[in-house]
N, C-alpha and C positions, 0 to 999 in steps of 0.2 A: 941287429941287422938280420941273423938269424931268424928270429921268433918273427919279423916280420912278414922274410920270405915264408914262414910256414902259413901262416894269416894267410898271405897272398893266394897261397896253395890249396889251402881247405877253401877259400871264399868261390876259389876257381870249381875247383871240385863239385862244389854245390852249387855254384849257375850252370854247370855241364851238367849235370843229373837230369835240372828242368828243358834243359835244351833235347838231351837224347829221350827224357820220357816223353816230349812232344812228335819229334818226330818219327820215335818208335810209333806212336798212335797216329800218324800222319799214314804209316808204311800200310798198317793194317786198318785205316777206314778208307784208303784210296779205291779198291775193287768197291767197295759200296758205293761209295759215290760216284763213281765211275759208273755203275749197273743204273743207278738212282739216274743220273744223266742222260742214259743212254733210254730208261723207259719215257721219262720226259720227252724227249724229243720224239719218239714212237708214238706217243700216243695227245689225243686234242681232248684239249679239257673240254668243258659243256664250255664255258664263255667262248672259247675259242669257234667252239662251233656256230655257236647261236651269231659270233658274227660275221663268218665264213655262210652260213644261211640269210642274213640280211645282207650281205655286199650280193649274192646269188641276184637275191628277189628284187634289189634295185638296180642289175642290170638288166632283169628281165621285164621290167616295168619302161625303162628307160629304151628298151628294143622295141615295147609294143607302142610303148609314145609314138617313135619313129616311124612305126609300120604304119599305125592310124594316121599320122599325116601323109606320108605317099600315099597311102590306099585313097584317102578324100580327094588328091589330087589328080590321081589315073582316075576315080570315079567320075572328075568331072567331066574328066577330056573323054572319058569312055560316053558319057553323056552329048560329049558333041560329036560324038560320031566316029569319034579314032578307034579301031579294031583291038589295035597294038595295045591301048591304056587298057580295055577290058579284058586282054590276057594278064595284063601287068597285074591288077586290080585280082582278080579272082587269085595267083601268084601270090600276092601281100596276104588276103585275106586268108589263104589255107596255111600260110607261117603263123598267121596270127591265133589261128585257131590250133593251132599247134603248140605255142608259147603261154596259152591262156589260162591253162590247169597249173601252171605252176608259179601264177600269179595269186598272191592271199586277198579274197576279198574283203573288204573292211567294212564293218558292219555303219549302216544309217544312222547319224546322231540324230538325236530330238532335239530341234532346238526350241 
């Protein structure tokens, strides 16, 4: 009964070791990981960017969409005469030429 309880005790002994040498190493790589973490979140990888710059350019594509159809529509009523559509219209068209440099043009396939 003895030699048991010692058995018991060395076995114990020796899954405590692995257990305190882990989280001694837990104690001392926390501030790394912790710094590691905190520059991750500071800072945007290239992917992250490159799709932070396309969601940009298809909003600004999807704004000039929109412009070009109102501006065709005050062009027309500016056409028949309505004063108000050719202030509107000249209005659309200096946003749009505002919005336009920061549109990528996409080069002419050959087909």
């Amino acid at each position: 009964m003895h030699a048991r309880s010692l058995l018991a005790l060395g076995l114990a002994a020796l899954a405590l070791q692995g257990c305190l040498a882990r989280a001694a190493v837990d104690v001392v790589t926390l501030p790394v990981r912790a710094v590691s973490k905190g520059v991750d979140l500071a800072t945007t990888s290239q992917s992250e960017a490159d799709e932070n710059r396309g969601r940009e350019i298809r909003k600004r594509e999807e704004r000039l969409g929109k412009l070009e159809r109102d501006f065709d529509r005050q062009a027309e009523r500016c056409a028949d005469g309505d004063d108000a559509a050719c202030d509107k219209a000249q209005a659309i068209r200096a946003e749009m030429k505002a919005i336009l440099p920061g549109v990528p043009i996409e080069p002419e396939r050959e087909d």
